[in-house]
Structure formats: structure tokens, C-alpha cells
C-alpha positions as CSV (number, residue, x, y, z in Angstrom):
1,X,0.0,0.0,0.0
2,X,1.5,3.5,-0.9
3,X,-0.2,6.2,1.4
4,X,0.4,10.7,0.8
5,X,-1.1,12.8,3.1
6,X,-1.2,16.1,1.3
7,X,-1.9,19.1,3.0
8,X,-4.3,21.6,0.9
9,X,-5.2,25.1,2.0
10,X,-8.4,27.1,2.0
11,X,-6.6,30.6,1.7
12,X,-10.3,32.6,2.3
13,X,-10.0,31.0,5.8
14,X,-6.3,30.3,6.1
15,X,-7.2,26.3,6.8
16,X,-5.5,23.4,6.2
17,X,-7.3,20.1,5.4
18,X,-5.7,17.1,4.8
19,X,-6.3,15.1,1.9
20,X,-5.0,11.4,1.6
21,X,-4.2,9.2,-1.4
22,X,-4.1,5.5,-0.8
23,X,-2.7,3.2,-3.9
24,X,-2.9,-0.7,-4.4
25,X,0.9,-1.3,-5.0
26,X,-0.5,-4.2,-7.4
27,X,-2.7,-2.7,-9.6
28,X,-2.1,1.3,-9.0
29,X,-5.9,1.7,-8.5
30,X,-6.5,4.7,-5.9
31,X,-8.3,6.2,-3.6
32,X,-8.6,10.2,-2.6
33,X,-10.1,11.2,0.7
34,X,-11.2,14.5,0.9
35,X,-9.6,16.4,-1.4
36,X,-10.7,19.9,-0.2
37,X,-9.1,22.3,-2.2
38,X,-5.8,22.8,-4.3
39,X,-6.8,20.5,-6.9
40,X,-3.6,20.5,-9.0
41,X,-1.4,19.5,-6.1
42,X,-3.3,16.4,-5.8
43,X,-3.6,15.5,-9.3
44,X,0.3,16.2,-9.6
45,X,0.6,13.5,-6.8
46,X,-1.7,11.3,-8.6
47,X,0.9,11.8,-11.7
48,X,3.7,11.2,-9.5
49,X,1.9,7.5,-8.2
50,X,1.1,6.9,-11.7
51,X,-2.6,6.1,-9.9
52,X,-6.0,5.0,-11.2
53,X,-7.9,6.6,-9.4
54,X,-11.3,4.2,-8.6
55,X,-13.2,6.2,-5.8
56,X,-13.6,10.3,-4.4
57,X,-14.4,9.6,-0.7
58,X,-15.5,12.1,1.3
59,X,-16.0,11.7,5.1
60,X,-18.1,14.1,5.4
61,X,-20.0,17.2,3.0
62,X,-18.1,20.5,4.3
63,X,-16.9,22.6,2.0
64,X,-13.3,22.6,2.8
65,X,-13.2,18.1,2.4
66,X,-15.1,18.5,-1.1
67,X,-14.1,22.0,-2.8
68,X,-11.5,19.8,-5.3
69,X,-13.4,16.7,-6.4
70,X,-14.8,18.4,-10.2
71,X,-11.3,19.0,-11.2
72,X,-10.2,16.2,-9.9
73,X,-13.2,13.9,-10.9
74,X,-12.9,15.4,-14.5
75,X,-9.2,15.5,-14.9
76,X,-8.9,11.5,-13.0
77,X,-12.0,10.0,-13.3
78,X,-13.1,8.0,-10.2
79,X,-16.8,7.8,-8.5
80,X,-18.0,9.8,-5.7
81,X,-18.7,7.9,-2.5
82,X,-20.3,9.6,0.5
83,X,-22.6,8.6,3.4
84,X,-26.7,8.5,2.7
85,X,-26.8,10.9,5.1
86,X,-24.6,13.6,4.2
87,X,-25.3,13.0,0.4
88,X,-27.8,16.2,0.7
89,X,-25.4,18.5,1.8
90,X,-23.0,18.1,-1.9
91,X,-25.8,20.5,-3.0
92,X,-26.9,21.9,-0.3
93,X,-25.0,25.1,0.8
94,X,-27.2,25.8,4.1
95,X,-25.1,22.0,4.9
96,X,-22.1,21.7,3.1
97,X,-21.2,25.7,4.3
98,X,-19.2,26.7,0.9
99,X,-20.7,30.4,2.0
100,X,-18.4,29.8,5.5
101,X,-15.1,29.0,3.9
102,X,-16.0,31.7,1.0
103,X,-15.7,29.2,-1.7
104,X,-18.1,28.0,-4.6
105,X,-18.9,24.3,-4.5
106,X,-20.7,23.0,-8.2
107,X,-23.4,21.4,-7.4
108,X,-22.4,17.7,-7.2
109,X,-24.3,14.5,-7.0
110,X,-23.1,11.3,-5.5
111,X,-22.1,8.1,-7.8
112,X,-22.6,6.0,-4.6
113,X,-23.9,6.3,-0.8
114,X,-22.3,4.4,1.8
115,X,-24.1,2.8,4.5
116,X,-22.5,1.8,7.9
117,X,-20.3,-1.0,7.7
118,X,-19.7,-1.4,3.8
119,X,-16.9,-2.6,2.2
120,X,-15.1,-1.5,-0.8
121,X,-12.1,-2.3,-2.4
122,X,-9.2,-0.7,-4.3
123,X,-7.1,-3.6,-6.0
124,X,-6.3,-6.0,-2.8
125,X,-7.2,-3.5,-0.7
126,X,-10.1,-3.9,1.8
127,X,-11.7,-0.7,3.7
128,X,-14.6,-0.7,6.0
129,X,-17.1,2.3,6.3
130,X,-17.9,3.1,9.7
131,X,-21.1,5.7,10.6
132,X,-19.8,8.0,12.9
133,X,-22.4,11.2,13.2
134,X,-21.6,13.9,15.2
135,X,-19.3,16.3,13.4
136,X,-22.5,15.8,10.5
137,X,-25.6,13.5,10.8
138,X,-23.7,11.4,7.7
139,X,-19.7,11.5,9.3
140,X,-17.9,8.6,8.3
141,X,-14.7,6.7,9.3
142,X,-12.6,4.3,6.8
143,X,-10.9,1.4,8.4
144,X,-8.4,-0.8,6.6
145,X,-7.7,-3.8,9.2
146,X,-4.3,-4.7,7.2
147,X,-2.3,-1.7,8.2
148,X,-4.3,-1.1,11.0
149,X,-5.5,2.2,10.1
150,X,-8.1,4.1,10.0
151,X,-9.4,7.8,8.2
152,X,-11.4,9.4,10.6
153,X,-12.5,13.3,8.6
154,X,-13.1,15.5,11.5
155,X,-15.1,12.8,14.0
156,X,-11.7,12.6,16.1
157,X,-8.1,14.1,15.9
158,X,-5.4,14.0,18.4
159,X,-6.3,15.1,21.7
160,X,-9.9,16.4,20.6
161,X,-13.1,15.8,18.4
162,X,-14.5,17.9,15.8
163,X,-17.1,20.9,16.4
164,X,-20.4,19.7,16.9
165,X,-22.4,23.0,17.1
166,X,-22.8,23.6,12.7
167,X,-25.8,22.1,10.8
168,X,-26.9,18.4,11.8
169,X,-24.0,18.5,14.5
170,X,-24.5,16.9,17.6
171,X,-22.6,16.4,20.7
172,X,-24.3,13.4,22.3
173,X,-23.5,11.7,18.7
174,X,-20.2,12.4,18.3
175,X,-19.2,11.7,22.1
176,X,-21.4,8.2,21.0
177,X,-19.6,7.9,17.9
178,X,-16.2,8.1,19.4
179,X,-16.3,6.0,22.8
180,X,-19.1,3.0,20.6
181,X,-17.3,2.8,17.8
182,X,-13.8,4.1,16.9
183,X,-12.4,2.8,20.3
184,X,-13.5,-0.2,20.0
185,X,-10.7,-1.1,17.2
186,X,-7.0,-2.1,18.2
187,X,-5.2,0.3,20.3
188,X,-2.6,0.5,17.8
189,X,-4.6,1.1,15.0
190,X,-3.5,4.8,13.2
191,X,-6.1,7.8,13.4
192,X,-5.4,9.8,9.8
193,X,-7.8,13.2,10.6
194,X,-8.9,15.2,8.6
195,X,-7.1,18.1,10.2
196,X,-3.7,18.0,12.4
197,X,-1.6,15.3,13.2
198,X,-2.0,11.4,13.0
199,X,-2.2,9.5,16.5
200,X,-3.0,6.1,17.7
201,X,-6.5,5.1,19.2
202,X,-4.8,3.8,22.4
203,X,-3.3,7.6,22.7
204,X,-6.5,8.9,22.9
205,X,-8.8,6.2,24.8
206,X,-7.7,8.0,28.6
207,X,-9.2,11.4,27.1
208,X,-12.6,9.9,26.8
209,X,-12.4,7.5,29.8
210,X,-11.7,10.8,31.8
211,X,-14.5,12.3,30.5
212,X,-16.7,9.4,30.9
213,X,-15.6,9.1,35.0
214,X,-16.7,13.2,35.3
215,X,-20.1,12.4,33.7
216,X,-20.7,10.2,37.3
């Protein structure tokens, strides 16, 4: 598996959102998380990899994971997966919030809508979607159980969780999301966020166990 993290900036807001690139050594087909903005960068890494690109994934419908995916989409090919959920908010600005981060976001449709726990596949390359509302009603997570890692858009990064108080937010979710789901997994697996750093699951379990004693 060849894995980039590229970091793209929304210059209107000064905000850095990190888009990944995930290739199937074998067969070169690839897969592009959130590519928010700075759409040549990423096609110039797609160059680079010499990648096919299969599948767009976007964990979520805010403006600043899906401002790149036309060029990209027209430039590369590739089909757009997102959650049922946040499907709506590709078109919908009161959701996706392209007004926010002062950009214009086409309006886009979906080529496929993930449901929790779906699998797809990029050459031998196995991921697994995981619903994780809370950031947005339609938040996803991508888990890979081979290299033990795991893209988690802007549900958790390290040492926090993502804002809960825009459209279709929720605090009980995400707190739900976090503690039901993404700790569950093996302590070693790798958090990719969507913003910041990478971290481990196991660095961040005492945060939430902390939290969890203060609720009592």
C-alpha cells in the first residue's frame, strides 16, 4: 500500500485540510479522501503515483473536504462515495457551508452512498465504512484492518473531536460515535484526521475515559 497525506489550504480562511491518497501497489488503482481544495497539487501526486484513481471519498459534505473533487473527478475519473446521510449537503449550501469557507462548491451528485459497515475495495485493498455522526448527521470513518489504520474526517483528531455546534452536529452523537465505535478497534490502529496530526487510538482512549468518570 503506498499512502500521501497532502496538505491543501483554503486561503479565504487560512485552513489546512488534509487530503490522503491510498494506492494498491499491485494494480495502482486509488483512492482520494477528501480532497478539499488545491486540486492541482493532488492530481500532480496522482501523476507522481502513476494512480488509477477508482473512488472520491468524502467523510463528510463540508466545504473545505469536497471543494477539489470536479477537477479532480474530471481530470482522473473516479466515482464519488459519501454517506446516505450527508449526500444532501454536496448541493446543499445551508449544509455543506461553501458560503463559510468563502468558496463555490458546483453542485455535485453522488455516484454511490455508503451505508455503515460497507466494504469496498481498491485492487487488494479492503476498507470498511464506519457511521460515525456527530461532526454531521452522515460522518464517516474508513478502516483498513491490514495496516491497521483508519481515516477518521473531523469525527476525532489528536487530543480532541470535531465541532459539533454547525448544521446536523450533535454532541451526544459524536461523544457516541467516538467512545461506541472508533475505540473499540485495536489500540494500535492509526487515526489519519482530517485536520492536524495522526495519533493512535490507544493515545487517545484516557481522554474519553476521563470524561466518561466526570459524567458520574
Amino acid at each position: 500500500m503506498i499512502l500521501k497525506k497532502i496538505k491543501v489550504r483554503i486561503e479565504n480562511k487560512d485552513l489546512i485540510t488534509n487530503c490522503y491518497i491510498v494506492v494498491d501497489e499491485d494494480t495502482k488503482e486509488a483512492i482520494v479522501i477528501d480532497p478539499g481544495a488545491e486540486s492541482d497539487k493532488i492530481i500532480s501526486m496522482l501523476d507522481i503515483l502513476d494512480a488509477k484513481v477508482k473512488y472520491i471519498l468524502l467523510t463528510h459534505c463540508h466545504a473545505d473536504h469536497i471543494g477539489a473533487i470536479s477537477e479532480i473527478k474530471d481530470k482522473k475519473g473516479g466515482k464519488i462515495l459519501i454517506s446516505r446521510d450527508d449526500s444532501k449537503g454536496l448541493y446543499d449550501v445551508g449544509i455543506n457551508l461553501d458560503y463559510y469557507v468563502e468558496m463555490h462548491i458546483p453542485e455535485l451528485e453522488a455516484d454511490s452512498r455508503l451505508d455503515d459497515e460497507d466494504i469496498i475495495h481498491i485492487g487488494n485493498l479492503e476498507f470498511k465504512i464506519i457511521l460515525t455522526p456527530g461532526h454531521t448527521k452522515g460522518g464517516i470513518c474508513v478502516y483498513n484492518k491490514e495496516h491497521s489504520l483508519m481515516f477518521t474526517g473531523d469525527t476525532i483528531f489528536a487530543g480532541t473531536w470535531g465541532r459539533t455546534d454547525l448544521p446536523t452536529g450533535s454532541i451526544e452523537d459524536i461523544m457516541s460515535s467516538i467512545e461506541n465505535k472508533i475505540l473499540t478497534y485495536p489500540e494500535d490502529t492509526i487515526i489519519y484526521p482530517g485536520h492536524g496530526r495522526s495519533t493512535l487510538i490507544g493515545d487517545e482512549k484516557s481522554l474519553y475515559l476521563d470524561l466518561k468518570r466526570k459524567e458520574f
